[in-house]
OpenMM code with the backbone's topology and positions (N, CA, C; nanometers):
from openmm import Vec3, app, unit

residues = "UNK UNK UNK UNK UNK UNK UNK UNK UNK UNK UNK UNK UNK UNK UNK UNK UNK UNK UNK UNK UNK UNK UNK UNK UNK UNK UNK UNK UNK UNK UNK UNK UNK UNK UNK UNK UNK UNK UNK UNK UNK UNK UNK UNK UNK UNK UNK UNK UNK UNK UNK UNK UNK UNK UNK UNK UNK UNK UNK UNK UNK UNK UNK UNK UNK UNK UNK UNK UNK UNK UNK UNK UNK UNK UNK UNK UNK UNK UNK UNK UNK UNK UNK UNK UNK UNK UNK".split()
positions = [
    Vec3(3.0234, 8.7209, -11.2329),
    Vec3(3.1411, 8.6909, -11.1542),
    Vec3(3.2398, 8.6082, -11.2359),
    Vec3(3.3726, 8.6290, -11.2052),
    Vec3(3.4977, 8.5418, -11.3177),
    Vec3(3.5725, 8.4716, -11.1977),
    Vec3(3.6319, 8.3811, -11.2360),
    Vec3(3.7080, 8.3029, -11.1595),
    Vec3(3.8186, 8.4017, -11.0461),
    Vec3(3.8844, 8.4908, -11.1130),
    Vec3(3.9356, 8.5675, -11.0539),
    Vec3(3.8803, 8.6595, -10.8646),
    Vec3(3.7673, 8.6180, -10.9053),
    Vec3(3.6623, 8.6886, -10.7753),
    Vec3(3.6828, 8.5575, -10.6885),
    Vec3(3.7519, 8.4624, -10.6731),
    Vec3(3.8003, 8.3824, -10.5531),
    Vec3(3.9249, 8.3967, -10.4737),
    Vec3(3.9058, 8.4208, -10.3425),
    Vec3(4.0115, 8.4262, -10.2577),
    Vec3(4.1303, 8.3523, -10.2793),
    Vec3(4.0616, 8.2128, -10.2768),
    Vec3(4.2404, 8.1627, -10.2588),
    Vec3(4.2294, 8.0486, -10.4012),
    Vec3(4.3734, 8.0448, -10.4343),
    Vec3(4.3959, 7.9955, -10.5618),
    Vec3(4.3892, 7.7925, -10.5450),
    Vec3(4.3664, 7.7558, -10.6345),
    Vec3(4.4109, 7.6238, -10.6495),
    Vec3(4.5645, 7.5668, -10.5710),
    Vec3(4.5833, 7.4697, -10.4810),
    Vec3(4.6716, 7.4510, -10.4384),
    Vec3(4.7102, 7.5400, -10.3113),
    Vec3(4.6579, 7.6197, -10.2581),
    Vec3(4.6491, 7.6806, -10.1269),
    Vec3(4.6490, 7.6129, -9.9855),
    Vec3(4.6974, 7.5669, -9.8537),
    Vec3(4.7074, 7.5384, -9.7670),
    Vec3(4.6281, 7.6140, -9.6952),
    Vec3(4.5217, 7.6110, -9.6690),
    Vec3(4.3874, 7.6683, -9.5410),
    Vec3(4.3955, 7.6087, -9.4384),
    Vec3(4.3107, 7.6711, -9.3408),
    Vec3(4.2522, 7.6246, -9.2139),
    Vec3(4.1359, 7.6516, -9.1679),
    Vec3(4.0414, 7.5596, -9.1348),
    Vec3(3.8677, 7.6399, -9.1184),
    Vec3(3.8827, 7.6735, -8.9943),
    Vec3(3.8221, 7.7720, -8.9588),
    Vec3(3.7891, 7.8352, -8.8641),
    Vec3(3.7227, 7.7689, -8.7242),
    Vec3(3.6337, 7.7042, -8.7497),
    Vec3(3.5475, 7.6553, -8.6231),
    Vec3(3.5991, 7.5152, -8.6156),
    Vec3(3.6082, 7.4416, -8.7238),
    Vec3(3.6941, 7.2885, -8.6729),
    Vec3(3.8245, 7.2514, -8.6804),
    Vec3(3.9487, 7.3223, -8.7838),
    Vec3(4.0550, 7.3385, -8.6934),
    Vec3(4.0531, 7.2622, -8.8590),
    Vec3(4.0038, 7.2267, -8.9283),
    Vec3(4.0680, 7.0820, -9.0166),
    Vec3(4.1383, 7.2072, -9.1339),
    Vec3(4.2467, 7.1143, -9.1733),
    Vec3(4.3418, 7.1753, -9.2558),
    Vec3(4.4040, 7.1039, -9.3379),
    Vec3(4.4007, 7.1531, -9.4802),
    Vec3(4.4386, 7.0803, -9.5894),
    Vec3(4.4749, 7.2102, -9.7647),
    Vec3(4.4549, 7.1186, -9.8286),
    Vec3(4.5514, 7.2172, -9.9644),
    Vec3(4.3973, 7.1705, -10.0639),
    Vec3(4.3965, 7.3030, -10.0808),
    Vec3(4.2395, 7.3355, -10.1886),
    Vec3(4.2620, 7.2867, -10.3075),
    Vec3(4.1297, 7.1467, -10.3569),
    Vec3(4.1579, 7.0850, -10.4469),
    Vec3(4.0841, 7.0954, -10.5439),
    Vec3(3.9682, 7.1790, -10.4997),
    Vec3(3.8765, 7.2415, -10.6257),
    Vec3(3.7826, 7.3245, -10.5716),
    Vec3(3.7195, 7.4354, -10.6350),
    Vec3(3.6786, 7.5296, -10.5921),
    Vec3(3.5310, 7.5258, -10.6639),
    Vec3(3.3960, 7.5805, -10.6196),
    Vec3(3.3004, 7.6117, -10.7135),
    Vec3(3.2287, 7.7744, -10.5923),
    Vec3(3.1666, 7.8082, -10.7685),
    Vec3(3.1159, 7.8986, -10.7475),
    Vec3(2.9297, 7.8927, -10.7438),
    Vec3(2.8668, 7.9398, -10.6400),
    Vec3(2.7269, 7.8982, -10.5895),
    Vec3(2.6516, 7.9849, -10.6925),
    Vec3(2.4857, 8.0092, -10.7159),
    Vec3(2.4365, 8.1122, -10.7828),
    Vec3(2.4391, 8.2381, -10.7373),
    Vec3(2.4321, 8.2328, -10.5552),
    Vec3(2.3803, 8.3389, -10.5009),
    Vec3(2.5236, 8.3983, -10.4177),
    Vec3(2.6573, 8.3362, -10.4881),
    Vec3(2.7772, 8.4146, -10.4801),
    Vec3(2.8399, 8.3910, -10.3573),
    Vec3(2.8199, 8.2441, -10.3638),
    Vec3(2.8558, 8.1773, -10.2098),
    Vec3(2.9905, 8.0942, -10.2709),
    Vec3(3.1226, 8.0968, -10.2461),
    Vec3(3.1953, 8.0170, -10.3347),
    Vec3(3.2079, 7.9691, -10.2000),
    Vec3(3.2715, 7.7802, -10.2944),
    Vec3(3.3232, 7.7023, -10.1990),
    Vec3(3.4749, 7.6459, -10.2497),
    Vec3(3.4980, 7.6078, -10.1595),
    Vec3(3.6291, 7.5059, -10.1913),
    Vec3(3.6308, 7.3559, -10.1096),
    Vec3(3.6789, 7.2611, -10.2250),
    Vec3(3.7628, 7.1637, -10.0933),
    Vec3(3.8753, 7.1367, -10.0869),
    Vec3(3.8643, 7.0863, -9.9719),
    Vec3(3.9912, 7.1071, -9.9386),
    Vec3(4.0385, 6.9658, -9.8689),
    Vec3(4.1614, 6.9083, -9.8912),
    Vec3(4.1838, 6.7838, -9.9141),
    Vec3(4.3231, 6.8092, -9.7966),
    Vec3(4.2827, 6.7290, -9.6696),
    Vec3(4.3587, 6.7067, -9.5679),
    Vec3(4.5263, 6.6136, -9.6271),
    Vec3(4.6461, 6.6484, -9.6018),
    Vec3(4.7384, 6.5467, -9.6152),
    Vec3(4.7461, 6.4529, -9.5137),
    Vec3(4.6864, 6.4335, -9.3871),
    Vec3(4.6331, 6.3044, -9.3372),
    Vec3(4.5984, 6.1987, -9.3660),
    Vec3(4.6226, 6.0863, -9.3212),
    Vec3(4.5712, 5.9651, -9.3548),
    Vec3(4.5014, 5.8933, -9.2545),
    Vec3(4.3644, 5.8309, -9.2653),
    Vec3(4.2514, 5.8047, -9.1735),
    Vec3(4.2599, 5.6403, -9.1982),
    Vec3(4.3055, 5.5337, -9.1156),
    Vec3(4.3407, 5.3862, -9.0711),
    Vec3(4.4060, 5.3996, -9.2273),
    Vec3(4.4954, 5.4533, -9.2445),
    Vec3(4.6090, 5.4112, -9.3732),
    Vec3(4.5791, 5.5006, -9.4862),
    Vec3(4.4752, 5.5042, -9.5204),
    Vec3(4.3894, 5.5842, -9.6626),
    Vec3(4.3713, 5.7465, -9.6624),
    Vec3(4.4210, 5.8190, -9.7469),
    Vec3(4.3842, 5.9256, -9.7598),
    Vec3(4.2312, 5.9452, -9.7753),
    Vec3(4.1663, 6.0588, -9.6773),
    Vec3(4.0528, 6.1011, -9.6545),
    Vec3(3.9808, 6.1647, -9.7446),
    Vec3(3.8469, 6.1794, -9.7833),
    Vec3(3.8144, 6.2296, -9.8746),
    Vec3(3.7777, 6.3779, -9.8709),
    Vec3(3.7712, 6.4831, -9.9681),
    Vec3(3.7703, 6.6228, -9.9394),
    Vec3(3.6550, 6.6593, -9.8991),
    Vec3(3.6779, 6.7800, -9.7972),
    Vec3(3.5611, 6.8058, -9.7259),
    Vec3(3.5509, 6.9499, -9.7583),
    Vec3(3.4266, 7.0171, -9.8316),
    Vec3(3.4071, 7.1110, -9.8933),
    Vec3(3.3630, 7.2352, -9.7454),
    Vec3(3.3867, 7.3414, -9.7483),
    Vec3(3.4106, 7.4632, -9.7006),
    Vec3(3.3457, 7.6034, -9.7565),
    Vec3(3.2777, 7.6949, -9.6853),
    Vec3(3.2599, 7.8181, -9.7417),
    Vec3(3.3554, 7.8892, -9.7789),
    Vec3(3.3393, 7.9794, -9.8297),
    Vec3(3.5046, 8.0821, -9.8590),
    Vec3(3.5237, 8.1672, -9.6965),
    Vec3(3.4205, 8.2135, -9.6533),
    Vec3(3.4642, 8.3215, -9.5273),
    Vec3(3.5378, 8.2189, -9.3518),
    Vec3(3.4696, 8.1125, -9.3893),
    Vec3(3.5105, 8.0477, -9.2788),
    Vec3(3.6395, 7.9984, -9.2780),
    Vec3(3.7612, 7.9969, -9.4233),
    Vec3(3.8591, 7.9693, -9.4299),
    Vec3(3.9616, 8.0877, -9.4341),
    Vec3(4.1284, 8.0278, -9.3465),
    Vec3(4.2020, 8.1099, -9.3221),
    Vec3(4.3265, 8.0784, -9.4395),
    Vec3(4.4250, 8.1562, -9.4754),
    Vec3(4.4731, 8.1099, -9.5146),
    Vec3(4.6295, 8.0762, -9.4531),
    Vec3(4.7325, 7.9550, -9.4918),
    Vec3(4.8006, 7.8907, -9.3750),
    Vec3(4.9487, 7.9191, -9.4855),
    Vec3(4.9614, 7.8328, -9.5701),
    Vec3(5.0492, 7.9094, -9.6864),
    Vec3(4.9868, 7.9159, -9.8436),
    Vec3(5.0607, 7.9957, -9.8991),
    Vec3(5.0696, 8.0129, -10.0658),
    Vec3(5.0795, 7.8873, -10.1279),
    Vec3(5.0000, 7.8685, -10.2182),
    Vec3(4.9769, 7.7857, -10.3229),
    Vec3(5.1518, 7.6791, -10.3580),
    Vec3(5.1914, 7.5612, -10.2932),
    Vec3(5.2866, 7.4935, -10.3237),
    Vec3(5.2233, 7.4240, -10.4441),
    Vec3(5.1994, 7.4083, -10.4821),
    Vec3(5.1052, 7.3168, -10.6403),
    Vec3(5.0898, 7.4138, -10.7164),
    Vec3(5.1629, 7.3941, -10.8425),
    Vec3(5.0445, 7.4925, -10.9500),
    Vec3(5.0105, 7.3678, -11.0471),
    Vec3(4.8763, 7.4427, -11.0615),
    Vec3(4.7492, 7.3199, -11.1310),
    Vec3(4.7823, 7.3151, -11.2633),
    Vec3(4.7711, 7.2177, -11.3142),
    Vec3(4.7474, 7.1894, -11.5080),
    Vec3(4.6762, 7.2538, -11.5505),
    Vec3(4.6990, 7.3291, -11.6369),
    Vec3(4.5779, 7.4425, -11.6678),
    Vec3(4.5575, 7.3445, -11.8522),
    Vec3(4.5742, 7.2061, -11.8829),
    Vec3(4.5676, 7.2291, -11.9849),
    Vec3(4.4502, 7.1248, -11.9339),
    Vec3(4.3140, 7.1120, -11.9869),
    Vec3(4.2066, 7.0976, -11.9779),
    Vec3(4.1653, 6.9890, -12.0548),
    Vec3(4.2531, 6.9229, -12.1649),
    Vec3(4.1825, 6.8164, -12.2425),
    Vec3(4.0948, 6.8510, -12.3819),
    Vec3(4.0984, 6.9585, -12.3965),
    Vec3(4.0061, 7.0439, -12.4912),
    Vec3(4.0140, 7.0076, -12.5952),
    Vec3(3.9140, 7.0360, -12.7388),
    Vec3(3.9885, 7.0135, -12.8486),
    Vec3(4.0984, 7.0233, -12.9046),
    Vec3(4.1644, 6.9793, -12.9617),
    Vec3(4.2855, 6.9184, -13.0591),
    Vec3(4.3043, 6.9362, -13.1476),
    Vec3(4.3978, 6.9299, -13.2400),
    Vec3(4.3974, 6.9029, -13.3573),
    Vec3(4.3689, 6.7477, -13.3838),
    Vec3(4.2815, 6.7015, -13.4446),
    Vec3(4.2779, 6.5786, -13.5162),
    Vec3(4.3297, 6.5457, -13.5992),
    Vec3(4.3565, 6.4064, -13.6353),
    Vec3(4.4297, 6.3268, -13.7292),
    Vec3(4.3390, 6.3578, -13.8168),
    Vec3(4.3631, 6.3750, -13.9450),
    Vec3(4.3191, 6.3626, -14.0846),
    Vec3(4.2153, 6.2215, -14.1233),
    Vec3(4.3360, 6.1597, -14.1109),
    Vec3(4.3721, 6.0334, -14.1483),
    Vec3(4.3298, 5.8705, -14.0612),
    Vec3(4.2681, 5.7813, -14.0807),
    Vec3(4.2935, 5.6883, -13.9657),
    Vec3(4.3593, 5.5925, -14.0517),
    Vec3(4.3598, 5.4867, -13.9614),
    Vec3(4.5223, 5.3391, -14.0373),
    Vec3(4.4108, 5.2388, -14.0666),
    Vec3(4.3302, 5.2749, -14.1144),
    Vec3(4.1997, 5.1066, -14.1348),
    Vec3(4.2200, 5.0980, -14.3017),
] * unit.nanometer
topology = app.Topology()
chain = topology.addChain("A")
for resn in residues:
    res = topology.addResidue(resn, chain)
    for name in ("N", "CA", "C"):
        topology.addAtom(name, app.Element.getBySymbol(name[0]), res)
C-alpha cells in the first residue's frame, strides 16, 4: 500500500459519523491489516486550551471541506553539510 491509497489528504475538514466531532486532519497512519487512521484536531477550545487530537478510522469519517492547509512536505532530511567547522 502507498500513501496515495488514503482517502482524505493532510489538512482536510471531516466529520465522524457516530459522534458528530469535527476537526482538520493532522496526521494520518497506516495499520498492518489496512485499517488507516487519521487525527483529527478539533478548532475548539476546551476551558481556554486547544484540545488534543482524537484519532478516527478512515470509514467512519465524512468529508466537510477540501484541504485549506497544504502541509510542509520538506521533512528535515539530509543536507548538504558544511565541509568545514570554525574551531
Amino acid at each position: 500500500m502507498t500513501p496515495t491509497d488514503f482517502k482524505f489528504d493532510l489538512g482536510t475538514k471531516v466529520k465522524e459519523r457516530i459522534t458528530g466531532y469535527t476537526g482538520i486532519i493532522i496526521a494520518r497512519s497506516q495499520w498492518i491489516y489496512n485499517c488507516n487512521t487519521y487525527g483529527v484536531k478539533s478548532s475548539e477550545l476546551k476551558d481556554g486550551k486547544p484540545m488534543e487530537a482524537v484519532f478516527f478510522d478512515e470509514p467512519s469519517l465524512d468529508l466537510v471541506e477540501p484541504p485549506s492547509v497544504t502541509p510542509k512536505r520538506n521533512t528535515g532530511g539530509p543536507t548538504q553539510a558544511i565541509p568545514q567547522t570554525n574551531r
